[in-house]
N, C-alpha and C positions, 0 to 999 in steps of 0.2 A: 861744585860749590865748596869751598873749606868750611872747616871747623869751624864752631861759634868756642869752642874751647881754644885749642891750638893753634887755627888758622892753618894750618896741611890740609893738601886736598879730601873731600868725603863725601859718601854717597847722601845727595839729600834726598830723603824717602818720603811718603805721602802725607803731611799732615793728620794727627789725628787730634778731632775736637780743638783745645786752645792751644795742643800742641807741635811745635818743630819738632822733624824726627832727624838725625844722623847717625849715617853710621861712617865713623873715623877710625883710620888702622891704629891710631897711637890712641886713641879717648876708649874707642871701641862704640856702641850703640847705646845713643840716649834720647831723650828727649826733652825741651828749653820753652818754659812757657810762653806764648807771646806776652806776656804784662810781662815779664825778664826779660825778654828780648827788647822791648819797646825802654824798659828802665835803662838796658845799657847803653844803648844807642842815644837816647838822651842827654845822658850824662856822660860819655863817650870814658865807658867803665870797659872791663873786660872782665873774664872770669879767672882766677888763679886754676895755672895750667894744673900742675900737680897736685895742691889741693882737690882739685875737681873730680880728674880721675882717682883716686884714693876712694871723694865720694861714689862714684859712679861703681866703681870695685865692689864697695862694701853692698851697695842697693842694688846690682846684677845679683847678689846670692839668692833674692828671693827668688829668682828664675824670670822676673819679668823682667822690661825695658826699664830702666831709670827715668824718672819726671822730676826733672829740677824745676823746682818754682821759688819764685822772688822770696819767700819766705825760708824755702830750703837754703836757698843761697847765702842767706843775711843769718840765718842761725848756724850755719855752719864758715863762716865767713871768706866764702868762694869770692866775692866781688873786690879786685882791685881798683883802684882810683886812677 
């Protein structure tokens, strides 16, 4: 499966609850809520590559996986047009 960030190939891992899990060599391991997922596909958006990782950088310190959600996206302004 690729990225939902970069589009490079990435291990798609098991769903947990609302969310997609990936783990990509360039993003590294996240996870993309389905209501984000369904928004961008809708609107046939995409996530800003390096923006995204930067965020996904900053929210791996707490030791957990990162949970990007349409909210996170849109206040940190991950979503290109």
């Amino acid at each position: 499966m690729a990225c939902r960030i970069c589009n490079e190939p990435a291990e798609d891992i098991a769903p947990l609850g609302d969310y997609q899990d990936w783990n990509c060599d360039g993003c590294g391991r996240y996870r993309i809520s389905e209501t984000l997922l369904a928004e961008l596909d809708a609107n046939k958006q995409r996530l800003e590559v390096e923006a995204t990782r930067i965020w996904i950088a900053i929210n791996r310190a707490t030791g957990d996986v990162p949970n990007l959600s349409t909210f996170a996206a849109k206040q940190h302004n991950l979503i290109r047009g």
